[in-house]
TIMI-2910 file (N, C-alpha, C, CB; in pm, 1 decimal, decimal comma, always signed):
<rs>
+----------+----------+----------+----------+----------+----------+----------+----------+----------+----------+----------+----------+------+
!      n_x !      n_y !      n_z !     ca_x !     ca_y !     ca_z !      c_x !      c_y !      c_z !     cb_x !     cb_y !     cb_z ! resn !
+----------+----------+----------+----------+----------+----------+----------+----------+----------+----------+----------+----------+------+
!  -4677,6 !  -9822,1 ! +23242,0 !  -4721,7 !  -9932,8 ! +23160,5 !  -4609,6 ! -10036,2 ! +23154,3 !  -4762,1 !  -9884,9 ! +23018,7 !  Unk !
!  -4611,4 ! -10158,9 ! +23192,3 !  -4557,3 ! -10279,2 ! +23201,6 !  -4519,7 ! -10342,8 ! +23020,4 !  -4677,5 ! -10372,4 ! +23298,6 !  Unk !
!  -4391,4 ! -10363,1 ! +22987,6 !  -4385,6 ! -10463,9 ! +22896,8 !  -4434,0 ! -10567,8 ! +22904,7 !  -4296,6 ! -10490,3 ! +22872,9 !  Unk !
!  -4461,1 ! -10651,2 ! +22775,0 !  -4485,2 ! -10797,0 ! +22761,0 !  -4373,0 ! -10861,5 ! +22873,4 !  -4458,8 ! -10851,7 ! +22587,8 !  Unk !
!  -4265,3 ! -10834,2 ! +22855,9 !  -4159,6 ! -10906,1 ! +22906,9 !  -4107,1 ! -10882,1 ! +23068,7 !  -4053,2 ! -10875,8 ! +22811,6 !  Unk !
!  -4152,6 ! -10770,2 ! +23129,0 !  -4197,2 ! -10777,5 ! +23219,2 !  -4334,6 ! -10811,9 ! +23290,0 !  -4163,3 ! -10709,4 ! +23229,0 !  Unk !
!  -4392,7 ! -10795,0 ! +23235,9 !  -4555,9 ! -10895,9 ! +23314,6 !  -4468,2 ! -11030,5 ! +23307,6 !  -4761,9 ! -10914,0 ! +23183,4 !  Unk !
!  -4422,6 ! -11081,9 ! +23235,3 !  -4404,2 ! -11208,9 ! +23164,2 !  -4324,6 ! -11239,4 ! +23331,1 !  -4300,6 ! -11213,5 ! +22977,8 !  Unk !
!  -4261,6 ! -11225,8 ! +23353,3 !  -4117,7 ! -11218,4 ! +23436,7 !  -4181,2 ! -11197,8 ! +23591,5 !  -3998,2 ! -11064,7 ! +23380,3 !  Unk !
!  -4306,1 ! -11143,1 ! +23619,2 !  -4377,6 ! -11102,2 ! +23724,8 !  -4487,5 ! -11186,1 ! +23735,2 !  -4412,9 ! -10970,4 ! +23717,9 !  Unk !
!  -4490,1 ! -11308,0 ! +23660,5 !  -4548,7 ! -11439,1 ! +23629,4 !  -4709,7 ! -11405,8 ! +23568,9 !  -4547,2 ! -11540,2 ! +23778,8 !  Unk !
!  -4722,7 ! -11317,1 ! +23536,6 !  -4873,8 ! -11269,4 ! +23443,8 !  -4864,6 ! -11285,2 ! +23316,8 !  -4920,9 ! -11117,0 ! +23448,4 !  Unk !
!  -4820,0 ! -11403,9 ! +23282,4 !  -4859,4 ! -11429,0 ! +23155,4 !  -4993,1 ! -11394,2 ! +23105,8 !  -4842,4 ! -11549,7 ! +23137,5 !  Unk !
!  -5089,5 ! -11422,9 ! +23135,3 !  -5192,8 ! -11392,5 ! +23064,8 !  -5236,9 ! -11269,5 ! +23073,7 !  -5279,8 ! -11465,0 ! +23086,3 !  Unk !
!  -5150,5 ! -11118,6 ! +23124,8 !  -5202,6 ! -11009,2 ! +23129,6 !  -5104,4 ! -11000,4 ! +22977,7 !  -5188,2 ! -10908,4 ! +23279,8 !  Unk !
!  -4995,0 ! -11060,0 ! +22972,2 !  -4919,1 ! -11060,5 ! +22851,4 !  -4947,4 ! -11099,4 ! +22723,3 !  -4833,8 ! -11116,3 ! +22869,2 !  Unk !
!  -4999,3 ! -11193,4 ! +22756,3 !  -5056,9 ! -11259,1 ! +22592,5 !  -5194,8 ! -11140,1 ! +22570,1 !  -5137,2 ! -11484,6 ! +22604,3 !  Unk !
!  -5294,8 ! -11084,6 ! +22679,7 !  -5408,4 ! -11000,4 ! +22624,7 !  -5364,9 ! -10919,3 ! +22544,2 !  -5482,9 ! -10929,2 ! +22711,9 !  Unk !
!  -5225,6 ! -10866,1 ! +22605,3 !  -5139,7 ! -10755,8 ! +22576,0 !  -5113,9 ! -10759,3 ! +22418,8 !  -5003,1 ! -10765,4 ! +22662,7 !  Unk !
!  -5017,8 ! -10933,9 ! +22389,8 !  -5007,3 ! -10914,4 ! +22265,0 !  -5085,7 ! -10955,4 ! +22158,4 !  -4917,1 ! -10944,8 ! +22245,3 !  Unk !
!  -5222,7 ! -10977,2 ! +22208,0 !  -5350,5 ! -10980,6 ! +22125,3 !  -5393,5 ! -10860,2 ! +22104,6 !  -5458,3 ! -11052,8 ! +22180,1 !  Unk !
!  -5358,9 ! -10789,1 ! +22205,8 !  -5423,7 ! -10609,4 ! +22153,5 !  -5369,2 ! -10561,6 ! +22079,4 !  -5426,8 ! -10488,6 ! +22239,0 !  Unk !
!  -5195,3 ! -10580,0 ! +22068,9 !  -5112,8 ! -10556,4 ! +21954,0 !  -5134,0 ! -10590,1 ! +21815,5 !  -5013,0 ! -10605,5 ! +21977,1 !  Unk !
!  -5148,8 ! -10695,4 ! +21832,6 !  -5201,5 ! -10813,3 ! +21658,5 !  -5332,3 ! -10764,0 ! +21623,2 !  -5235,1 ! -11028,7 ! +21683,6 !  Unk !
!  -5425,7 ! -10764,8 ! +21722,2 !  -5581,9 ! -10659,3 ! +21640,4 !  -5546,0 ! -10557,1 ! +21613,8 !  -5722,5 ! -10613,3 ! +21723,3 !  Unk !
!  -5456,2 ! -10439,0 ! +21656,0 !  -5430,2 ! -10325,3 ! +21616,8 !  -5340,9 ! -10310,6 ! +21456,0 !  -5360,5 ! -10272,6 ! +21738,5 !  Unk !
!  -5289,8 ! -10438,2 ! +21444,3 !  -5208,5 ! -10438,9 ! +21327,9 !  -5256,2 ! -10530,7 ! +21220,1 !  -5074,7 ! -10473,0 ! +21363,7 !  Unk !
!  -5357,0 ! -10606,3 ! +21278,7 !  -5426,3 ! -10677,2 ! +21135,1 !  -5598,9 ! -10581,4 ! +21095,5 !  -5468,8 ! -10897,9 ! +21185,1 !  Unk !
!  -5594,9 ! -10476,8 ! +21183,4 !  -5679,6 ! -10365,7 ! +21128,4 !  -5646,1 ! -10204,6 ! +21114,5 !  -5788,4 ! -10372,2 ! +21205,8 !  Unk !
!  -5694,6 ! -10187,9 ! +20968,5 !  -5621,0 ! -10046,1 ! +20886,7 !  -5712,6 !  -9961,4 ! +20916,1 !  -5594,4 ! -10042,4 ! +20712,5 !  Unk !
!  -5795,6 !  -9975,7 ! +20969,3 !  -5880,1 !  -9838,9 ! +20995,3 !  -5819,9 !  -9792,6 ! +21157,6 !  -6082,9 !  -9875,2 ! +20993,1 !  Unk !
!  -5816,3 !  -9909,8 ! +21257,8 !  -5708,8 !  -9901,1 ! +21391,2 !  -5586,5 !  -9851,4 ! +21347,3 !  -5672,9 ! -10045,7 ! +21465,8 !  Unk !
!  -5514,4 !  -9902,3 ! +21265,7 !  -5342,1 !  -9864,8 ! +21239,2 !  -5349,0 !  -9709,6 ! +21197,5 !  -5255,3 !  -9970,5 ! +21089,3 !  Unk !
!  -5414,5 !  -9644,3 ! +21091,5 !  -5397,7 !  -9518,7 ! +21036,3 !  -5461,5 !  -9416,2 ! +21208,4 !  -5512,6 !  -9506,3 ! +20855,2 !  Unk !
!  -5608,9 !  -9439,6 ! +21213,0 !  -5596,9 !  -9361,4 ! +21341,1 !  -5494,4 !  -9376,9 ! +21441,8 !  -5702,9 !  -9378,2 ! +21407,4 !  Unk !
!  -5404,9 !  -9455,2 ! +21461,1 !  -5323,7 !  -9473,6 ! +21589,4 !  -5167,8 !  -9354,7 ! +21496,0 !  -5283,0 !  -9709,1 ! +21639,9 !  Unk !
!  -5182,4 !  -9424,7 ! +21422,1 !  -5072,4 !  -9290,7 ! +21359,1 !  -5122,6 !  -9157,5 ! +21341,7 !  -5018,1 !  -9316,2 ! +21208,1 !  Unk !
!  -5247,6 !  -9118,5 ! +21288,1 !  -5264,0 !  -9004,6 ! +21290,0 !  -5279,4 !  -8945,5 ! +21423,2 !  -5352,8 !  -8984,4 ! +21214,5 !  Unk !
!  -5323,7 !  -9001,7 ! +21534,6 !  -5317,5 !  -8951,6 ! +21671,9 !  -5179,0 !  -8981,3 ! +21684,0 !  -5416,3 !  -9017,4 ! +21784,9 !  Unk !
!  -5070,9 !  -9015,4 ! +21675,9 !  -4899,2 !  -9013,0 ! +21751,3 !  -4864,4 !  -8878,7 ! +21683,6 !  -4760,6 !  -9167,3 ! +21696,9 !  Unk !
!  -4918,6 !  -8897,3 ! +21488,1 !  -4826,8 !  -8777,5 ! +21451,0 !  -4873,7 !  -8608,4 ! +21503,6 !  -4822,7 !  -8782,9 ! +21278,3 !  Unk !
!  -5029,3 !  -8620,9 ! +21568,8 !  -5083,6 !  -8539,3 ! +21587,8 !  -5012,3 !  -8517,7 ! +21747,9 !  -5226,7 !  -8563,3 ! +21552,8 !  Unk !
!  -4998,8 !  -8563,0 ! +21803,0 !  -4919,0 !  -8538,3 ! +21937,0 !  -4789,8 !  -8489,3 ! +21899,7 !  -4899,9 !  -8669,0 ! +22029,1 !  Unk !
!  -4717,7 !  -8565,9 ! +21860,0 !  -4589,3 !  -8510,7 ! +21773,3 !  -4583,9 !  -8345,5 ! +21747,0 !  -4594,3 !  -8585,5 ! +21616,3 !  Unk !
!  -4627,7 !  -8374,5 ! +21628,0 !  -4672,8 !  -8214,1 ! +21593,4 !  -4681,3 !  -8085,6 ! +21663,0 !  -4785,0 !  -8212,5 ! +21562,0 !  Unk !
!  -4798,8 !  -8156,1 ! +21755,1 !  -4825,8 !  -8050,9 ! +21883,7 !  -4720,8 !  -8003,0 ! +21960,1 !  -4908,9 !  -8107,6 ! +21987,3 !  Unk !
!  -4706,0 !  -8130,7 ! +21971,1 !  -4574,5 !  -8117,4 ! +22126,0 !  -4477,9 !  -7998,3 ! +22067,8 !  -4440,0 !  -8306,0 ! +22161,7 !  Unk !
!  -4402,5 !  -8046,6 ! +21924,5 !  -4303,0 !  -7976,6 ! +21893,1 !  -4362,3 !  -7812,1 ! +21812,2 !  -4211,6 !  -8083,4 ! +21799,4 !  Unk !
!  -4451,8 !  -7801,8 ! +21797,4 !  -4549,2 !  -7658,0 ! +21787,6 !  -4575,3 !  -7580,9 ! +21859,4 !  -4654,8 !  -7660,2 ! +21765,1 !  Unk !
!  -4616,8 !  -7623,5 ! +21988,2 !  -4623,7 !  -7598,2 ! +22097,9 !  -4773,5 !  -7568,7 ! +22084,0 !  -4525,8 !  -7503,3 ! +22146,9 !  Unk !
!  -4840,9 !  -7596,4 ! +22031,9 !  -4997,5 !  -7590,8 ! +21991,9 !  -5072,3 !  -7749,6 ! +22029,3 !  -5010,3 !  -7553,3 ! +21801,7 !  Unk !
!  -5240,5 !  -7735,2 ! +22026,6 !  -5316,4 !  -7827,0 ! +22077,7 !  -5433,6 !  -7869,9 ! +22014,0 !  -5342,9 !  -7793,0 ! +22184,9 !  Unk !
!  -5459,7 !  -8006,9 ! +21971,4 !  -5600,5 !  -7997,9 ! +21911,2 !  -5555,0 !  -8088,4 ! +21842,6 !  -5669,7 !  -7871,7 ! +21842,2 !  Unk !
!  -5660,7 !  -8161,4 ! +21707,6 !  -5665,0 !  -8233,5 ! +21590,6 !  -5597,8 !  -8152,6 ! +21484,6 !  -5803,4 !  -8269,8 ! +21555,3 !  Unk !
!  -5495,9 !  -8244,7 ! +21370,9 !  -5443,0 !  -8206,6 ! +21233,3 !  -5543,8 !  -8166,0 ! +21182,4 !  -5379,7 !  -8303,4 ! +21147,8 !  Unk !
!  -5657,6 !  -8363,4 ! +21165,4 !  -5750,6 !  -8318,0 ! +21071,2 !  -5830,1 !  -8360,1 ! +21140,2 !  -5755,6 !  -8350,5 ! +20936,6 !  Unk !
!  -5952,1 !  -8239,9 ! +21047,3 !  -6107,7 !  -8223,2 ! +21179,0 !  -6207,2 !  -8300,4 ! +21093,3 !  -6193,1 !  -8017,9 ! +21220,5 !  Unk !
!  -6187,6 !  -8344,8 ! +20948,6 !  -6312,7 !  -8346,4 ! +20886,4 !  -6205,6 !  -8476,9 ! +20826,0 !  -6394,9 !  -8193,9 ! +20787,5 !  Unk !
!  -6331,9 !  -8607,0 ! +20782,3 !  -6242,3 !  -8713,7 ! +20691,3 !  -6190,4 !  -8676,6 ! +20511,7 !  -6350,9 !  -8860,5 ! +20685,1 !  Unk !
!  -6361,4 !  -8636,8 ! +20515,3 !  -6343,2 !  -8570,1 ! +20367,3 !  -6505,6 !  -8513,3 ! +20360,0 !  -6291,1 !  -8703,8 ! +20217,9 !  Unk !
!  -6520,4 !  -8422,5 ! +20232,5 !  -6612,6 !  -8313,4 ! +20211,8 !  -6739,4 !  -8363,0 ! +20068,8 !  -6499,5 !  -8163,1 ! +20170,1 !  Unk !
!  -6827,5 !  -8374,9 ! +20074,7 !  -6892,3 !  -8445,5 ! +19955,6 !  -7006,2 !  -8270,8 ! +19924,0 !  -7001,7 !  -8647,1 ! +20017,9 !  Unk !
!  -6987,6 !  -8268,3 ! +19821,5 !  -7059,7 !  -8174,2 ! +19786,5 !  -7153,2 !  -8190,1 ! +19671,2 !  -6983,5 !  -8082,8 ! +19771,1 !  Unk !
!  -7288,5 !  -8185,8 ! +19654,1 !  -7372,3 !  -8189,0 ! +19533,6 !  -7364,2 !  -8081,8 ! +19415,3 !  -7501,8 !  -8185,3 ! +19581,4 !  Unk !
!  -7348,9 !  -8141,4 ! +19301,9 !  -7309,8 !  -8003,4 ! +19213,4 !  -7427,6 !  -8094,4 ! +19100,8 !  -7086,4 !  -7962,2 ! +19150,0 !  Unk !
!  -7462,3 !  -7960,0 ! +19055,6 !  -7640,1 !  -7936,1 ! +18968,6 !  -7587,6 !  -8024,9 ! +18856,7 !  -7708,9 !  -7731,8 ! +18894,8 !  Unk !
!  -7694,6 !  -8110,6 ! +18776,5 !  -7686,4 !  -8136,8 ! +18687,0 !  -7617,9 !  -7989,9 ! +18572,4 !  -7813,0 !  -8200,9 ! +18680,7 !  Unk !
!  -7511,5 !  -8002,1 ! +18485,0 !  -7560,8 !  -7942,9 ! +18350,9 !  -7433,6 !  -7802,9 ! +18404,0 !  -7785,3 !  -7900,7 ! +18330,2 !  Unk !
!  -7445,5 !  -7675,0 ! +18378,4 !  -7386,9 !  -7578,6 ! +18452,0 !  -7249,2 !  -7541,5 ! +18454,5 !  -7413,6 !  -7602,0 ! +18557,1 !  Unk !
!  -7151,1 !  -7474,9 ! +18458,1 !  -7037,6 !  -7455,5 ! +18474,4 !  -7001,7 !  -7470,0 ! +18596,1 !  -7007,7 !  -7359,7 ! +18431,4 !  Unk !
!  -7052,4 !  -7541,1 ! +18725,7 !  -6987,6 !  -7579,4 ! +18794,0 !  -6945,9 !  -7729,7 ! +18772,5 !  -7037,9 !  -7544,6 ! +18891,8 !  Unk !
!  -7039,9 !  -7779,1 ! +18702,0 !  -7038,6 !  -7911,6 ! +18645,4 !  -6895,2 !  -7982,0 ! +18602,1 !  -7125,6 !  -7901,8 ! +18526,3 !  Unk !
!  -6920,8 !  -7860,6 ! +18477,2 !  -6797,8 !  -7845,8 ! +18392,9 !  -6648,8 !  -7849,6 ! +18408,3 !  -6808,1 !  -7751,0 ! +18352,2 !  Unk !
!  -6669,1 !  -7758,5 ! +18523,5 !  -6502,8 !  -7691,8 ! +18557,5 !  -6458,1 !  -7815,7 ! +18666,5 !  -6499,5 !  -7490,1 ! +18655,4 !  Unk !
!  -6590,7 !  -7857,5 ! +18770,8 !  -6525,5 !  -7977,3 ! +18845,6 !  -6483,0 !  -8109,3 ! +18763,4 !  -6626,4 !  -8023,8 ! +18953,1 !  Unk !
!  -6531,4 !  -8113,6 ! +18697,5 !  -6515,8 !  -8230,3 ! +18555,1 !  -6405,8 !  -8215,8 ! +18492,7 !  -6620,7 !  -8218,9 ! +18431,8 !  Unk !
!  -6329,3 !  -8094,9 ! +18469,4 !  -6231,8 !  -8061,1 ! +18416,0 !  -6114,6 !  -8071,5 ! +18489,0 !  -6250,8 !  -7958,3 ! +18375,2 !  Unk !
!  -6141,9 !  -8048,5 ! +18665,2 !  -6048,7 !  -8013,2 ! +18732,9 !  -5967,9 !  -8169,9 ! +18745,6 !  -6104,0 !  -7933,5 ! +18866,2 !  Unk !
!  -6110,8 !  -8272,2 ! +18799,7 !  -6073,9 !  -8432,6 ! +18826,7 !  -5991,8 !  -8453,0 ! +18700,7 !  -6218,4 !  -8552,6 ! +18837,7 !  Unk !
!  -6037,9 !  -8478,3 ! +18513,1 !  -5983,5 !  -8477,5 ! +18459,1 !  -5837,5 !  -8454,8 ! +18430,3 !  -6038,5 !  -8452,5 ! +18437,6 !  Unk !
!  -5817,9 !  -8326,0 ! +18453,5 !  -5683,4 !  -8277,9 ! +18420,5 !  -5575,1 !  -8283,7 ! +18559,2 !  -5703,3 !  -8117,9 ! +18361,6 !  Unk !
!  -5619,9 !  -8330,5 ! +18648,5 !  -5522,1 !  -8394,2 ! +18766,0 !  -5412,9 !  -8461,0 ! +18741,9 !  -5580,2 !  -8482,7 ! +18843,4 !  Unk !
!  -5421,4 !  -8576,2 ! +18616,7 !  -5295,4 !  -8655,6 ! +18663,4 !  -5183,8 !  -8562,3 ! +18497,1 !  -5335,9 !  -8903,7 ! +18659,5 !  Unk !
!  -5264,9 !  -8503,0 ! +18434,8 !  -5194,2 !  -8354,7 ! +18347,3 !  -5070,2 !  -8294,6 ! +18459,2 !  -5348,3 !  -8193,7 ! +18319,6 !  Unk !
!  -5154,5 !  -8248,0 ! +18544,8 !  -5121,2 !  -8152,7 ! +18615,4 !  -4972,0 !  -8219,5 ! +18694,2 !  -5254,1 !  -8108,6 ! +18708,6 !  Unk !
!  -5008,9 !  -8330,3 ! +18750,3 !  -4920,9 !  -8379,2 ! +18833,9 !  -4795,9 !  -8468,4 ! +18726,4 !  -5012,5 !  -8474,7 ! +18949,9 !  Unk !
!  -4836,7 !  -8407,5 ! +18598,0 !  -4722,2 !  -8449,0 ! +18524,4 !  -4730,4 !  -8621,5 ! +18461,9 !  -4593,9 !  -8424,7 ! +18633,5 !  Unk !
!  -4845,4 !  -8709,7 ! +18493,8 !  -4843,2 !  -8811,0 ! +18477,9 !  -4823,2 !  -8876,9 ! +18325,3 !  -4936,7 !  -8832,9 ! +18540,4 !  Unk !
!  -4941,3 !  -8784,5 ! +18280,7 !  -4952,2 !  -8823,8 ! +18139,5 !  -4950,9 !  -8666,4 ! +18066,1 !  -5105,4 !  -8925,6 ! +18108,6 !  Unk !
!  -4964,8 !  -8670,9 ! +17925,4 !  -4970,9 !  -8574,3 ! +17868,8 !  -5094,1 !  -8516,5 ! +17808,7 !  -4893,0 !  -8589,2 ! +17801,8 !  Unk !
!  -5184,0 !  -8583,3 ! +17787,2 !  -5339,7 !  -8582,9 ! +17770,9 !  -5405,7 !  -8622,2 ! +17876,6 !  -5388,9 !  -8663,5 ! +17668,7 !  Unk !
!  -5523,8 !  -8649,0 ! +17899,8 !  -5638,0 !  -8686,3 ! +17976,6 !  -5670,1 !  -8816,0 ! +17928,7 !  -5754,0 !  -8591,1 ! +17966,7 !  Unk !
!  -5706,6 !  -8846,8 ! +17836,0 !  -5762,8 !  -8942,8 ! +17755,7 !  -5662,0 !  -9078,1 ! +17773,5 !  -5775,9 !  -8882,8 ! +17600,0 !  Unk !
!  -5553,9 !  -9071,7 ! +17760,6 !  -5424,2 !  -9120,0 ! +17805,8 !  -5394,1 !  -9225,0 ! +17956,7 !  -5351,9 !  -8984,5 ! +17820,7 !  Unk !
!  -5495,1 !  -9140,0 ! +18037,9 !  -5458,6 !  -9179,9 ! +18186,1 !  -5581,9 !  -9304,0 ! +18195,9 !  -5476,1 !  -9026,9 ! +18319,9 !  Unk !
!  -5574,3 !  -9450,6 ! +18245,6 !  -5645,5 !  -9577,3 ! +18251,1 !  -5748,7 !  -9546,7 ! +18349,6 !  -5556,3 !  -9703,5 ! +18289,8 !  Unk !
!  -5741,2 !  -9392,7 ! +18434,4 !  -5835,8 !  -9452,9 ! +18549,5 !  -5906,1 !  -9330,8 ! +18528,5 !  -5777,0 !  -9494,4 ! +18718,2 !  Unk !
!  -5886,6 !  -9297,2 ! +18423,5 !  -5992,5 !  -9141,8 ! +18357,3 !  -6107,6 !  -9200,6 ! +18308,6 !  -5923,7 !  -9036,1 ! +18205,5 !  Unk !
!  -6205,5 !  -9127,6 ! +18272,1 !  -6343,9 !  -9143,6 ! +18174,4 !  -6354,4 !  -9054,8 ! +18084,6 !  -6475,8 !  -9134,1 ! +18239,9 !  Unk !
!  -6250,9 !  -8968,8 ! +18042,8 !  -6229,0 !  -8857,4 ! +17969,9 !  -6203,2 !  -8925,5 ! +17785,3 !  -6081,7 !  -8769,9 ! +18053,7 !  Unk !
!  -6137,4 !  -9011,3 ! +17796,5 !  -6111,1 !  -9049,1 ! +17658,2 !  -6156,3 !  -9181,1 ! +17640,2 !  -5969,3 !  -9038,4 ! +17619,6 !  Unk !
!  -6282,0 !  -9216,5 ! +17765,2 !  -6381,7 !  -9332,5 ! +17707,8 !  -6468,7 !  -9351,0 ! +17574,7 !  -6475,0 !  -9340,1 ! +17795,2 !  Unk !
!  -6525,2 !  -9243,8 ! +17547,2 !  -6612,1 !  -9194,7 ! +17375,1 !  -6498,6 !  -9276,9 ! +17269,9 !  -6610,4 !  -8955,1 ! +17325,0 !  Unk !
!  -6367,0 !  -9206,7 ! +17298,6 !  -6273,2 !  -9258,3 ! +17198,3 !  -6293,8 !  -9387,3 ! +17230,3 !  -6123,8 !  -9212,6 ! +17200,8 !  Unk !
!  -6200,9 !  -9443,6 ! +17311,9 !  -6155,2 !  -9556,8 ! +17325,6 !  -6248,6 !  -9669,6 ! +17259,8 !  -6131,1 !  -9570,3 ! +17460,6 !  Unk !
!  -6417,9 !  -9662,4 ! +17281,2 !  -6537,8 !  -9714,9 ! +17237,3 !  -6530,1 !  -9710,4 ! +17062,4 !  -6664,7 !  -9623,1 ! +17307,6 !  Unk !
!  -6533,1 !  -9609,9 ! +17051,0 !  -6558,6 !  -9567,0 ! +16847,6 !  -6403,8 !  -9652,5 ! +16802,3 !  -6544,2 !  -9306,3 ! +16782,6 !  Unk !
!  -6296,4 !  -9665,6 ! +16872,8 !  -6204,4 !  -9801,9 ! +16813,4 !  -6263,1 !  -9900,1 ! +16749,9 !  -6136,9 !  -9880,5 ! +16913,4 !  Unk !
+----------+----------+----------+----------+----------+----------+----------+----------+----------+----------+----------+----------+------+
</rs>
């Protein structure tokens, strides 16, 4: 693969400029930029693992949970008490991007 600066020099400018238009779309789009890193770090990885394949196989997992129920509950509890957990705040109710201490916040 040829640099910009060699095409440039081998008088193909314009294989150069496509070149650094493919660069600039790749970097003024974030859904292009994160896959291009997650495929380098995934080569990376490999290489130095000595293993083959995708990090990650799935983007993310959506699951339906029943109205009402203790699965309800406990997933409700789990989102809730996340930024607890990670030490953020000390309550639930506390954290701005919760719905846990909305009832309160309202009866103010």
């Amino acid at each position: 693969m040829l640099s910009r600066c060699k095409l440039r020099r081998l008088g193909l400018d314009t294989l150069a400029q496509e070149k650094l238009e493919a660069i600039r779309k790749r970097c003024c789009d974030l859904s292009i930029y994160v896959k291009e890193v997650k495929q380098r770090f995934s080569r990376w990885f490999n290489k130095r693992r000595g293993r083959r394949g995708t990090l990650w196989m799935d983007r993310f997992k959506s699951v339906m949970v029943e109205c009402g129920g203790e699965a309800l509950r406990t997933m409700a509890a789990y989102i809730d008490l996340n930024p607890v957990l990670a030490k953020l705040i000390d309550d639930p109710k506390d954290y701005r991007w919760c719905g846990y201490g909305e009832g309160s916040r309202r009866a103010k």
